[in-house]
C-alpha positions in Angstrom: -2.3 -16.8 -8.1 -3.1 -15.6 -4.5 -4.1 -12.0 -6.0 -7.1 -14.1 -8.3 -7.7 -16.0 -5.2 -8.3 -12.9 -3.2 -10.4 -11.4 -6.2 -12.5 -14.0 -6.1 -13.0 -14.0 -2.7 -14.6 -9.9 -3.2 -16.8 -10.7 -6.0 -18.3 -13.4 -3.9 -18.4 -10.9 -1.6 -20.0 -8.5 -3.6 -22.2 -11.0 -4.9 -23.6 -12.3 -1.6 -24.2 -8.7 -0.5 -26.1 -7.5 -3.4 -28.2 -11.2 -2.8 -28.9 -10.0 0.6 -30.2 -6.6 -0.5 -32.1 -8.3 -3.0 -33.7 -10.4 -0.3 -34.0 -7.4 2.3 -36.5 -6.2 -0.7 -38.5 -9.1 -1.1 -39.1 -9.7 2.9 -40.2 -6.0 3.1 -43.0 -7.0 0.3 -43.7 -10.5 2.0 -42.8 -10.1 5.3 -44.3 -13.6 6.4 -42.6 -15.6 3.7 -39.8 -18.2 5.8 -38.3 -19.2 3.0 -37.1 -15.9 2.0 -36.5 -15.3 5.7 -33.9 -18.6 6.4 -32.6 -17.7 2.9 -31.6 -14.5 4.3 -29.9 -16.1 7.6 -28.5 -18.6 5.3 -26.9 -15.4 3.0 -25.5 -13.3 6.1 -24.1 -16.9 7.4 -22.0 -16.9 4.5 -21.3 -13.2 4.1 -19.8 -13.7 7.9 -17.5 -16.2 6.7 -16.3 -14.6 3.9 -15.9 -11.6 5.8 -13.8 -13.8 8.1 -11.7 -14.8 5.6 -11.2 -11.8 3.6 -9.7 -10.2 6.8 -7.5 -13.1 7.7 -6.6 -12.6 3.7 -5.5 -8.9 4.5 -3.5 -9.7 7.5 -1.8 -12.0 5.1 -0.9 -10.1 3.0 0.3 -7.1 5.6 2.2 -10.2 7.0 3.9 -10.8 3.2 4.1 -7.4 2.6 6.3 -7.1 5.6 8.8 -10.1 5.0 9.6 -8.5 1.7 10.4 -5.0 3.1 12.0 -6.9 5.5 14.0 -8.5 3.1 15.0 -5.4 1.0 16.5 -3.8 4.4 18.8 -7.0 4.6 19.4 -6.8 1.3 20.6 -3.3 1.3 22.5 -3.8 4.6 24.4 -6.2 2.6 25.3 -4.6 -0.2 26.0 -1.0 1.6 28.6 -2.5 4.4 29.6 -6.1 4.1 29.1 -6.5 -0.2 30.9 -3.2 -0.8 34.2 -3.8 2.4 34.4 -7.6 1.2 35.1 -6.1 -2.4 37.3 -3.2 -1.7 39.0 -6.0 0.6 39.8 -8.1 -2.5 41.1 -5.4 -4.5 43.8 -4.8 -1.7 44.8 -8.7 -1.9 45.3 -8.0 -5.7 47.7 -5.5 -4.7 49.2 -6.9 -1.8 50.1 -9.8 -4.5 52.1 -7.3 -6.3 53.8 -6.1 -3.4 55.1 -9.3 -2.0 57.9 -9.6 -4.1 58.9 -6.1 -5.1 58.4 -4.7 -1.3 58.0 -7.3 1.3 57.5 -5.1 4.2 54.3 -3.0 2.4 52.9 -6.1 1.5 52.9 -7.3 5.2 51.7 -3.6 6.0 49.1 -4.1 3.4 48.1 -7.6 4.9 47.6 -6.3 8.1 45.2 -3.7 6.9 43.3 -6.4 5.1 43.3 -8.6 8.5 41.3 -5.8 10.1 39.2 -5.2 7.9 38.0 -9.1 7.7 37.6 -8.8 11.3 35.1 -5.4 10.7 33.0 -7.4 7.9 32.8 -10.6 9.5 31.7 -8.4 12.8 29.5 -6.8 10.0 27.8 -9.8 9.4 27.4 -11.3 13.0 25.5 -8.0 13.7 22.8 -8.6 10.9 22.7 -11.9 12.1 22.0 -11.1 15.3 19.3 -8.5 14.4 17.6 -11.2 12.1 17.4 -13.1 15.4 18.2 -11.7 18.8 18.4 -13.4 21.7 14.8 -14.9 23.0 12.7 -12.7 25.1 12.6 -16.0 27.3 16.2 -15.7 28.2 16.7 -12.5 29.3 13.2 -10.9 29.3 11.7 -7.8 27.4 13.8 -5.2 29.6 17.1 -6.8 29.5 16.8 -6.9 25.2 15.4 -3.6 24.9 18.6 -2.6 27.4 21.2 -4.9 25.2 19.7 -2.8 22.2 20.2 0.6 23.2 23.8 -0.7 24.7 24.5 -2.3 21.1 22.9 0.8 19.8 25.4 3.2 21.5 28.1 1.3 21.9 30.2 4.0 20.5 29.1 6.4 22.9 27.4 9.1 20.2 24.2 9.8 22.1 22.9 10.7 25.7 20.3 8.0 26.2 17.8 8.5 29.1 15.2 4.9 29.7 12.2 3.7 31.6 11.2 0.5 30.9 8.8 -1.6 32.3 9.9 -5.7 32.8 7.1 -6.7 30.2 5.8 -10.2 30.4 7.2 -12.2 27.4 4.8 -15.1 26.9 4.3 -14.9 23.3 8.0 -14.8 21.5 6.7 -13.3 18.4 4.5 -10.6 19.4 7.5 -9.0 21.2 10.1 -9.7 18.7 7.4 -7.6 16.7 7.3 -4.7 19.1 11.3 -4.9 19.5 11.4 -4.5 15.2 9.4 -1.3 15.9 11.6 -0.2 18.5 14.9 -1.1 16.6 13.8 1.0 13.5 13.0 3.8 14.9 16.6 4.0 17.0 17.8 3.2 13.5 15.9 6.0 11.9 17.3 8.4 14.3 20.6 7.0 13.8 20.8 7.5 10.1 18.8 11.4 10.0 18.2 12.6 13.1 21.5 14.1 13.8 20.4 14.2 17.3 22.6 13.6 20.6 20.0 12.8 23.2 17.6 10.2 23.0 14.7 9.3 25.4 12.5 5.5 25.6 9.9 4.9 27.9 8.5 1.6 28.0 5.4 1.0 30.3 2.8 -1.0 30.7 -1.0 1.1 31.1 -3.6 -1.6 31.9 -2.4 -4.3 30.1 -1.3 -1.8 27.1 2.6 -1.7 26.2 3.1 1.8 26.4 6.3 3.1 24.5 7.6 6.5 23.8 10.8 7.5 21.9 12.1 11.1 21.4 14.8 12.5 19.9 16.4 16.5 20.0 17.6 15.9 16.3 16.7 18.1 13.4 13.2 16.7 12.6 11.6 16.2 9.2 8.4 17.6 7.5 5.9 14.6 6.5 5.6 15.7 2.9 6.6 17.8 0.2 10.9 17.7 -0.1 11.4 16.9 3.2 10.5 13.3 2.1 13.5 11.0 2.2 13.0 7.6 1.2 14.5 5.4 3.3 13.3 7.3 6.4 9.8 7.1 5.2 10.2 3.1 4.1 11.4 2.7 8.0 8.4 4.3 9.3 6.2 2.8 7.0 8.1 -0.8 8.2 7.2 0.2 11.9 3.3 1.2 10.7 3.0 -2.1 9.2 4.2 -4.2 12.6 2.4 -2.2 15.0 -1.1 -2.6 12.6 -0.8 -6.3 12.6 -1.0 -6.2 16.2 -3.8 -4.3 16.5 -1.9 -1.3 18.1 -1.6 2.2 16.8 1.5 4.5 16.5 2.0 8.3 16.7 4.8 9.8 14.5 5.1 13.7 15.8 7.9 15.7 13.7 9.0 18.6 12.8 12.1 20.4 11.2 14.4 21.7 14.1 11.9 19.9 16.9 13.1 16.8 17.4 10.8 13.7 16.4 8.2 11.8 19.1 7.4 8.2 18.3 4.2 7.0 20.5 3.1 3.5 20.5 0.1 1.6 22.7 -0.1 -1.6 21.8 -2.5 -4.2 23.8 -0.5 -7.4 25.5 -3.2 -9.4 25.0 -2.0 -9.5 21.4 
């Protein structure tokens, strides 16, 4: 239904357009003629309009486009740690109920095992839920969650982490829950193929541009050919997508054994 709206919306398009070169043809013949002339303002009046739409039609879609990638990461988060734990978690109840009676002491052995690894799945699950929805920007301001992040990030001490970052002003919640998605995914990237142990992030702010920078000395990856995996590539294209819909651009400089540079400008006035 919304992909015949949007057709529709083109051939409209298409048909105002060819109306006005029609006209364009005529005026050139008759260049006195008003009614040929308003006709014409009345025909690029409308193809303004429809232009209007058809690019507020496009940002919806990025916009849908993006909720369902979205999605499919969750999804596969899922189904990878918590799905796949909770399962493996039942088999060892199963076994534990054998146990109890035969061996009492493996069974309690086997319980405890099972205790611990409840407490990693629901843990598991608190972390998605908190990257679905991390604390506001309000609350602790854009430095303090981009800081929480990279503490969360490395809690386990992996990485050598060296930041700059600019207190950003956080007026609009959205827009920087956008920029902190981008951020996120590319730490994540580097987490799952980068095989790298120091990372760098700048954040500053250029003239009312958010500035951000993020380099890693891990292995690198060619852009085409074998090199390709794809769920780095689906990250990256994740990150494309949110820094496009806010009218930013993004720099992805890689190569095999150099390390990857991420380079983002995007403008605060949204």
């Amino acid at each position: 239904m919304v992909q015949d709206y949007y057709s529709a919306l083109n051939e409209i398009f298409s048909d105002l357009k060819n109306k006005l070169f029609d006209l364009n043809a005529q005026i050139q013949c008759n260049k006195e003629d008003k009614i040929l002339i308003q006709q014409k303002k009345d025909i690029e009046n409308k193809i303004r309009i429809v232009e209007k739409v058809l690019r507020q039609e496009n940002q919806n879609f990025a916009v849908l486009n993006l909720q369902e990638m979205d999605r499919k990461r969750i999804a596969e988060d899922l189904h990878d740690m918590s799905l796949q734990n909770l399962t493996h978690l039942i088999h060892k109840i199963e076994l534990c109920s054998m146990y109890i009676d035969q061996d009492p002491v493996k069974a309690k052995l086997e319980l405890s095992v099972i205790s611990e690894g409840i407490k990693e799945t629901v843990n598991e699950i608190r972390n998605i839920i908190f990257d679905l929805r991390p604390m506001t920007f309000e609350d602790l301001g854009w430095k303090a969650c981009i800081e929480k992040l990279l503490e969360k990030f490395n809690e386990t001490g992996k990485y050598r982490i060296i930041s700059d970052i600019d207190d950003v002003s956080c007026e609009n919640d959205r827009f920087f829950l956008s920029i902190y998605r981008a951020v996120q995914e590319s730490l994540n990237n580097i987490d799952k193929h980068a095989e790298a142990e120091q990372i760098e992030l700048h954040c500053k702010v250029i003239n009312d541009v958010c500035v951000i920078d993020i380099s890693d000395d891990g292995k690198g990856f060619y852009d085409s050919g074998e090199e390709k995996r794809e769920n780095r590539h689906f990250g990256i294209s994740m990150m494309k997508e949110r820094i496009a819909l806010l009218n930013g651009r993004i720099n992805i400089d890689s190569a095999v054994g150099k390390g990857t540079k991420v380079h983002m400008e995007i403008p605060l006035c949204g």
